[in-house]
C-alpha positions as CSV (number, residue, x, y, z in Angstrom):
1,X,-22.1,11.3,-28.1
2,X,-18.6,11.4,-26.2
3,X,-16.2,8.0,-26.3
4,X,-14.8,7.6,-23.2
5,X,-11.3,6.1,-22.8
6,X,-10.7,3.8,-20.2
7,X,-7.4,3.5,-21.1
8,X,-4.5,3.5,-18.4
9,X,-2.7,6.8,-16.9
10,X,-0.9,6.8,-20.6
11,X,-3.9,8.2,-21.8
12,X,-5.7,9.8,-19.3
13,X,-4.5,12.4,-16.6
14,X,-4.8,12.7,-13.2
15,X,-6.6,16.1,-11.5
16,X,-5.7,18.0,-8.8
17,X,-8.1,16.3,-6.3
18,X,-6.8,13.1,-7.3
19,X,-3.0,14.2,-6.9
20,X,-3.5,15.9,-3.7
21,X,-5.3,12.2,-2.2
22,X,-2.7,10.1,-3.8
23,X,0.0,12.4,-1.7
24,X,-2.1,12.2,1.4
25,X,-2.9,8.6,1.6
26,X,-1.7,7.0,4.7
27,X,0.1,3.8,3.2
28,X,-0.1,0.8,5.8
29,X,-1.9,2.8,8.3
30,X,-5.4,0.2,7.5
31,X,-5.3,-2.3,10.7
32,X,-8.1,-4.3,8.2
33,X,-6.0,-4.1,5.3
34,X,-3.0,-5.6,6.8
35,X,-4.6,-8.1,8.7
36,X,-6.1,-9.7,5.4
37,X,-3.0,-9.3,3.6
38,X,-1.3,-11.1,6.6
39,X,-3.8,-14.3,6.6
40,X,-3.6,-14.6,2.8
41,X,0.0,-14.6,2.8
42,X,-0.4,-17.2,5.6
43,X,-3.1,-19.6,3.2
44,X,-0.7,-18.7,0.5
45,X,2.1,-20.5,2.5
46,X,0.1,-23.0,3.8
47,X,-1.2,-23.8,0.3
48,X,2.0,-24.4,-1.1
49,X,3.2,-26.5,1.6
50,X,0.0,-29.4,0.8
51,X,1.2,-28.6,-2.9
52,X,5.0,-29.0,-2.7
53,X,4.5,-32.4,-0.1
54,X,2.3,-33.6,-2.3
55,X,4.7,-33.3,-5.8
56,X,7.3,-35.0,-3.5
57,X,5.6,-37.3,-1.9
58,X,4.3,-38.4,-6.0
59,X,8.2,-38.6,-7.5
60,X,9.4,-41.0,-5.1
């Protein structure tokens, strides 16, 4: 029986295929991907603007 190693790219090497779609890849060309990365940094924001108010608001 073969152990397999899940172990990071330390260990384990990329192959051709996978080289040649990591060159290709179209990096912020996903109008999906952005848009949720957009309204999480916008929750994100708004998040820490309830949490900062509130940790002044408490120290007065």
């Amino acid at each position: 029986m073969d152990i397999l190693n899940f172990r990071s790219g330390t260990v384990t090497q990329p192959t051709d295929r996978m080289r040649e779609a990591t060159a290709s890849a179209v990096v912020g060309g996903d109008p999906t991907v952005n848009e949720l990365d957009e309204s999480s940094v916008r929750r994100a924001v708004e998040i820490m603007g309830e949490i900062l108010e509130s940790c002044e608001v408490g120290n007065r």
